[in-house]
GUNU-697394 format. One record per residue (C-alpha): residue number from 0; residue in one letter; chain; x negated, y, z. Coordinates in Angstrom, 1 decimal, padded with zeros to 4 digits. Layout:
N
ATOM  torti  lummar  vexpa       u       v       w
ATOM    NUM       a      A       X       Y       Z
...
end
This chain:
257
ATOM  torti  lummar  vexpa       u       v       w
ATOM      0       x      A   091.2  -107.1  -022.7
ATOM      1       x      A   089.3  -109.3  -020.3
ATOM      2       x      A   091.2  -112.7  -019.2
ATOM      3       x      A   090.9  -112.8  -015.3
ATOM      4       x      A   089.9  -116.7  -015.2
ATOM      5       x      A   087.0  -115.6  -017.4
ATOM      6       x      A   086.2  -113.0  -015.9
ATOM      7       x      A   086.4  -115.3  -012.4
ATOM      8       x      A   084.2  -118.1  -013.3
ATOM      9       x      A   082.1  -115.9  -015.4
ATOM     10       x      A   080.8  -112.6  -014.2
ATOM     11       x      A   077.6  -112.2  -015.5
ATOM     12       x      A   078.4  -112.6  -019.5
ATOM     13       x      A   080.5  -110.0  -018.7
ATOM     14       x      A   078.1  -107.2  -016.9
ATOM     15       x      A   076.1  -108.6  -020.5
ATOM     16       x      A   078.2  -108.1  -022.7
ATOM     17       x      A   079.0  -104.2  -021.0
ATOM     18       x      A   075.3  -104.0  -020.9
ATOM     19       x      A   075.1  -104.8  -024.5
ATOM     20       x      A   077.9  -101.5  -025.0
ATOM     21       x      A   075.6  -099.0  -023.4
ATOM     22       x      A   078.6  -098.8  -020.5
ATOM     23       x      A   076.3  -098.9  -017.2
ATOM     24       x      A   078.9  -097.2  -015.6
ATOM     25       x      A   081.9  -099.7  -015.6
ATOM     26       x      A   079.5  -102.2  -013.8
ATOM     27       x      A   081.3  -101.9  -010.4
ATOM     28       x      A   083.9  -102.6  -011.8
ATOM     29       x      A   083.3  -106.1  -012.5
ATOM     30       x      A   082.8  -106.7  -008.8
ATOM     31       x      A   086.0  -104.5  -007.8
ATOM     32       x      A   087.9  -106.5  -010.0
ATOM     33       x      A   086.5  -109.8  -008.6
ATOM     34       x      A   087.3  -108.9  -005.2
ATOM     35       x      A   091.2  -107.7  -005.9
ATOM     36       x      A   091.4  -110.6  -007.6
ATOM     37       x      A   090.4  -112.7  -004.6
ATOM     38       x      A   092.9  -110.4  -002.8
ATOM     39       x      A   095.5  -111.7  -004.8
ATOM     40       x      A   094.9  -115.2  -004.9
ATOM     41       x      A   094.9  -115.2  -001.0
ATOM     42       x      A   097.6  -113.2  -000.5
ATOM     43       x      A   099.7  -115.6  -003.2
ATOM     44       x      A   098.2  -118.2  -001.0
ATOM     45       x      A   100.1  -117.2   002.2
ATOM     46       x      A   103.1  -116.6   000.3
ATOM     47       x      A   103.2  -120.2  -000.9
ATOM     48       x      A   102.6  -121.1   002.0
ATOM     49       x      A   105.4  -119.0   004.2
ATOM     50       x      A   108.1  -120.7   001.4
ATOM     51       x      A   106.9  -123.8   001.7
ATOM     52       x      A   107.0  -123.7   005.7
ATOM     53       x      A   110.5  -122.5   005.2
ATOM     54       x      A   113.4  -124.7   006.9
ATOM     55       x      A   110.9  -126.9   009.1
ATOM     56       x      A   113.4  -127.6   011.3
ATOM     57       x      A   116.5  -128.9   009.4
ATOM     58       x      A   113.8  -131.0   006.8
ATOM     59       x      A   112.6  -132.4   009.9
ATOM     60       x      A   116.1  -133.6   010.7
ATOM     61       x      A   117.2  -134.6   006.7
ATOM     62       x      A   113.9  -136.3   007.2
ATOM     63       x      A   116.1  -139.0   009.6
ATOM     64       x      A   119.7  -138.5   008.6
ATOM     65       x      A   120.0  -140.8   005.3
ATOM     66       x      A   121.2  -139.0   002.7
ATOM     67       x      A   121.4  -135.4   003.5
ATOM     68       x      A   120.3  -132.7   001.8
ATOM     69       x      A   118.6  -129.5   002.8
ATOM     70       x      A   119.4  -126.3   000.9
ATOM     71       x      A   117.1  -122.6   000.5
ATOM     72       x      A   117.9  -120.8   003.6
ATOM     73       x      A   119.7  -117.6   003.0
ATOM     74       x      A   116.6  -114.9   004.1
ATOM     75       x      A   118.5  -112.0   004.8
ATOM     76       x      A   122.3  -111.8   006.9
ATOM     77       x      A   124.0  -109.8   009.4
ATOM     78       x      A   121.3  -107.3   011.6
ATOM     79       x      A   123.3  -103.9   011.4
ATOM     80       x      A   122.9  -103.9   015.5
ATOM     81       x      A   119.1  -103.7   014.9
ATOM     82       x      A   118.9  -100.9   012.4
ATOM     83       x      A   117.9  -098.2   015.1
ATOM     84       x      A   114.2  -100.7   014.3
ATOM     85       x      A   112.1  -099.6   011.4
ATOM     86       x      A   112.9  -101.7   007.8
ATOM     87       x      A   115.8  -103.7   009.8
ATOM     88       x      A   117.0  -105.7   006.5
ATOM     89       x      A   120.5  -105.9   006.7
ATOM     90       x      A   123.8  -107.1   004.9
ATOM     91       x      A   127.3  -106.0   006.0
ATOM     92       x      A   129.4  -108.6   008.2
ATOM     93       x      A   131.8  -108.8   005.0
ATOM     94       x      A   129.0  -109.3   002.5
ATOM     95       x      A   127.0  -112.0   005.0
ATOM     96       x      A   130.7  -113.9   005.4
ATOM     97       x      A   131.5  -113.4   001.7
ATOM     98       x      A   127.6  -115.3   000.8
ATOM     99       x      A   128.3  -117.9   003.4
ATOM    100       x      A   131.6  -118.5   001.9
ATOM    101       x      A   130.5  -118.6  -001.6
ATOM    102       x      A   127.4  -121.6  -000.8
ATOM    103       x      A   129.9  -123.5   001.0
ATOM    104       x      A   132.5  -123.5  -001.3
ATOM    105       x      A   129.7  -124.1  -004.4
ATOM    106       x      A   128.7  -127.3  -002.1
ATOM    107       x      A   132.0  -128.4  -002.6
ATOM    108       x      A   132.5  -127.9  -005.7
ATOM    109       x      A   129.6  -130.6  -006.0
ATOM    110       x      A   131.6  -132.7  -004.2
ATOM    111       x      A   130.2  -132.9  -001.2
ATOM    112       x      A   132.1  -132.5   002.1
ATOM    113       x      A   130.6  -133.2   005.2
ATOM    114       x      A   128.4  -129.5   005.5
ATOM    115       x      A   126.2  -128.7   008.5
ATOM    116       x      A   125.6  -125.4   009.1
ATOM    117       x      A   122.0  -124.5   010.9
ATOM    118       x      A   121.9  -120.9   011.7
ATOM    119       x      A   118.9  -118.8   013.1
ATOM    120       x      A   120.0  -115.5   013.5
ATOM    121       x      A   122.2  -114.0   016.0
ATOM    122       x      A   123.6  -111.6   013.5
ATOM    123       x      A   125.2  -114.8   011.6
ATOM    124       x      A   127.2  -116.3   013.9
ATOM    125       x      A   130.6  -114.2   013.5
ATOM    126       x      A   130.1  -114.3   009.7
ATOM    127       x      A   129.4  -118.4   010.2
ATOM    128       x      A   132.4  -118.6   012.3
ATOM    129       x      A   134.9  -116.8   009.9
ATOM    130       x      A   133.8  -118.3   006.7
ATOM    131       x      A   133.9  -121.5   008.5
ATOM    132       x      A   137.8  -120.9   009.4
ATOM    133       x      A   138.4  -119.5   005.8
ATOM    134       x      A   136.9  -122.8   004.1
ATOM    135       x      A   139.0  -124.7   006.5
ATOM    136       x      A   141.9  -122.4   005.4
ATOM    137       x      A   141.5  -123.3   001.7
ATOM    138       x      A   139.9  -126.4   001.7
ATOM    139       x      A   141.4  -129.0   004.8
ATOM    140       x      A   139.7  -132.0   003.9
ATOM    141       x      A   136.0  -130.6   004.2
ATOM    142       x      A   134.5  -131.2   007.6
ATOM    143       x      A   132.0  -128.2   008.9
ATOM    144       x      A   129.6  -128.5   011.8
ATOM    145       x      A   126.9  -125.8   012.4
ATOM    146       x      A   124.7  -125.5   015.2
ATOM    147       x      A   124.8  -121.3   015.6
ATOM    148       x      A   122.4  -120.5   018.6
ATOM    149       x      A   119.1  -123.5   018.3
ATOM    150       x      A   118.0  -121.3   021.1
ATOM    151       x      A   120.3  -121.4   023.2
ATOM    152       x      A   121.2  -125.1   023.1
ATOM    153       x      A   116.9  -125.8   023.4
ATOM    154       x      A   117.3  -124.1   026.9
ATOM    155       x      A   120.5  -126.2   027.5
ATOM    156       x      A   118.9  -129.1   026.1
ATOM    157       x      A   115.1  -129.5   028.4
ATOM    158       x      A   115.1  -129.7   031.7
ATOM    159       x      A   115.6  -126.3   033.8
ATOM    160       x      A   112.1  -125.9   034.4
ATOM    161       x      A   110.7  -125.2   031.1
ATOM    162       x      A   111.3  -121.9   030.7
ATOM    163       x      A   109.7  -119.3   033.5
ATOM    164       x      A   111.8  -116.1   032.5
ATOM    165       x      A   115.5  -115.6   031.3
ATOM    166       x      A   116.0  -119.5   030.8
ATOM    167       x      A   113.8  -118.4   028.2
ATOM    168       x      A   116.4  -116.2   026.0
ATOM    169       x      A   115.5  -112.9   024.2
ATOM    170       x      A   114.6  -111.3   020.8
ATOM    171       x      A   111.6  -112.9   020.1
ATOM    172       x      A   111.6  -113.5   024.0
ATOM    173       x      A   109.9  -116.7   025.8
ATOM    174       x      A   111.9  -119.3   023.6
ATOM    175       x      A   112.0  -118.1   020.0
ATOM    176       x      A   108.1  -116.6   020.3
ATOM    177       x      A   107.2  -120.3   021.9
ATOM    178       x      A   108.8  -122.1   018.8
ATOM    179       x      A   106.7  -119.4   016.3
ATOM    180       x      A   103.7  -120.2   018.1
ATOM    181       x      A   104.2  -124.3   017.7
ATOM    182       x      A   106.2  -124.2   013.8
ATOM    183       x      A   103.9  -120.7   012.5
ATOM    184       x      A   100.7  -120.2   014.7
ATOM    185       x      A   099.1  -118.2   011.5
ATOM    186       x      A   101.7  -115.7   011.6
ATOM    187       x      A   101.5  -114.9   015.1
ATOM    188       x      A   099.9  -112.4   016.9
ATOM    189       x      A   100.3  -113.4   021.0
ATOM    190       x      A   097.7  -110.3   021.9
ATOM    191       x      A   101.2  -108.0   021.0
ATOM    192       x      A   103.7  -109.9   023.3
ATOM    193       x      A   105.8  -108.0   025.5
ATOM    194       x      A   108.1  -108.8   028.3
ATOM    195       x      A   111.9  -106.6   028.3
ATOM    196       x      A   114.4  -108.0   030.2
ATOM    197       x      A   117.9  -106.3   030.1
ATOM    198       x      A   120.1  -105.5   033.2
ATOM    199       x      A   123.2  -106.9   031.4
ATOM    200       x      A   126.3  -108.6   034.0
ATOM    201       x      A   127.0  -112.6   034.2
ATOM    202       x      A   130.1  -113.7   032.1
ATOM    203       x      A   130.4  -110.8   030.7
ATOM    204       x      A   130.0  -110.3   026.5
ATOM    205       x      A   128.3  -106.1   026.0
ATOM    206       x      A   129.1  -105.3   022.6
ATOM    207       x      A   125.6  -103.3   022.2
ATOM    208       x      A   123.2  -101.8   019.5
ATOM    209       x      A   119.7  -103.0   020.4
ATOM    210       x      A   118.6  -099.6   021.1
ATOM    211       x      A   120.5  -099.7   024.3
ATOM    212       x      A   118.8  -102.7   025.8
ATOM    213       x      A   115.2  -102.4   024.9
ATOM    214       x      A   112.0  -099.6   023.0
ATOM    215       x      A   110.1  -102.6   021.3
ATOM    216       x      A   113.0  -104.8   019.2
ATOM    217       x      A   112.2  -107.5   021.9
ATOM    218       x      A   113.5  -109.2   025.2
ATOM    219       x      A   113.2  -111.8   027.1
ATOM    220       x      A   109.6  -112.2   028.1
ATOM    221       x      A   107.3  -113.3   025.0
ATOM    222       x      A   104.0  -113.1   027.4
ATOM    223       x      A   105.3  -116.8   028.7
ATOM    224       x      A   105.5  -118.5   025.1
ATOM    225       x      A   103.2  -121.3   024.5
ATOM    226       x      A   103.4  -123.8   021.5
ATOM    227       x      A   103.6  -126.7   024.0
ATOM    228       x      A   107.1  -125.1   025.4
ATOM    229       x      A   108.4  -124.9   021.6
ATOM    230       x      A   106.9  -128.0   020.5
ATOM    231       x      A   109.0  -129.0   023.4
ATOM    232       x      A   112.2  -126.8   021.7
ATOM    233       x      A   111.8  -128.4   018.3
ATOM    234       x      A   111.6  -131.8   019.7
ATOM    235       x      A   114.8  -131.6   021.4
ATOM    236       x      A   116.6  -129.7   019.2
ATOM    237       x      A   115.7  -132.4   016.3
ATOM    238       x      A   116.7  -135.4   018.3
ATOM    239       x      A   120.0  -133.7   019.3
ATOM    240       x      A   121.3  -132.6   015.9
ATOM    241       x      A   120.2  -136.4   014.0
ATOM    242       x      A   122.0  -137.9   016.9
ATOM    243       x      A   124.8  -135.9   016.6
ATOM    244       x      A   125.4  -136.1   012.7
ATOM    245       x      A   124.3  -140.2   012.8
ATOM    246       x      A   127.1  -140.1   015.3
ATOM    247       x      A   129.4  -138.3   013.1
ATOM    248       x      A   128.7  -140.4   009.9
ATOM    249       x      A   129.4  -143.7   011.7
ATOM    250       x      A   133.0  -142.1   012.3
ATOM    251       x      A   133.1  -140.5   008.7
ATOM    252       x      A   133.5  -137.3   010.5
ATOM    253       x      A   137.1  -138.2   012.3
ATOM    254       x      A   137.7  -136.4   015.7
ATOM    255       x      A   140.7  -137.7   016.8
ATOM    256       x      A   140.4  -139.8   020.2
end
């Protein structure tokens, strides 16, 4: 068996030494196995760096709130209402509430009590809100704050001009696909932005399946994204939450007026 880091940094002992065996025809293969290699490396190299990129937002805001600390996001939650889309990834409301439950209460178990919840998925926010209430049930003392819908509040947040469609909402609509561009430019792909906007009433909450409001798995209107609108997003967002939680530590998280 040939090590690959020999076989890397040394490719022509190799072809030698097969020479030397009278095995001509395994020679490609010393170049096929080069270039998978390479393959590998690069694709390892993307990985790294897609986990490493993970949670840019809330280490941005640990980065200015002393003393907090910034957890592995939990990858995969609630997405049942998107399963009519091709490898929708998906938990059941029960099992997403049930994880949720279990990191807080592990938190707590460390002994740590003021917990700040940053969610980025849609599908989450029922599950955030009744594990939230359970904790609360079980454990009084503990004070939970959790900012479910960053996209939402970003439109609330900057001035009513920023966003050209939708007050920039949507599935990957002019909001979230403007904070991709500005937090992951190297895994976008802007050439395949599309533009759905659902006829859905004011005030009103639809209890739909995703199917029923668009063909692509998007909304909103991702053709009007830029990186300067979610550079924009991520700015405020970041200055809002620190702001809020310095606010909350100077009171040790007491409500009471």
């Amino acid at each position: 068996m040939i090590d690959i880091k020999f076989l890397r940094e040394n490719p022509d002992i190799v072809r030698e030494n097969i020479k030397k065996k009278f095995q001509d025809a395994k020679l490609p293969l010393v170049d096929e196995v080069i270039e998978l290699d390479a393959e590998k490396r690069a694709t390892q190299q993307k990985a790294d760096s897609l986990r490493a990129s993970r949670n840019k937002l809330s280490k941005q805001i640990a980065d200015r709130v002393d003393g907090m600390l910034v957890l592995p996001p939990v990858m995969v939650g609630y997405s049942g209402h998107y399963d009519s889309f091709p490898f929708s990834l998906t938990l059941s409301y029960d099992t997403t509430t049930q994880v949720i439950y279990d990191l807080i209460e592990s938190v707590i178990r460390n002994g740590i009590s003021h917990i700040f919840l940053m969610n980025g998925h849609d599908g989450n926010i029922a599950p955030i809100e009744i594990a939230s209430r359970k904790i609360k049930e079980k454990y009084p003392e503990v004070q939970i704050a959790a900012l479910t819908q960053w996209w939402v509040a970003a439109g609330n947040l900057l001035p009513k001009d920023t966003f050209e469609v939708w007050n920039g909402l949507g599935h990957a609509g002019e909001g979230e696909t403007s904070i991709a561009y500005y937090l992951f430019p190297e895994w976008c792909e802007p050439e395949l932005a599309t533009c759905v906007i659902p006829s859905l009433p004011d005030e009103i909450d639809i209890k739909w399946d995703f199917s029923e409001l668009t063909d692509t798995a998007q909304t909103g209107d991702a053709t009007k994204a830029s990186a300067e609108k979610g550079k924009k997003m991520n700015d405020v967002i970041v200055e809002h939450v620190v702001k809020a939680l310095q606010e909350l530590d100077a009171k040790d998280w007491k409500y009471k007026g």
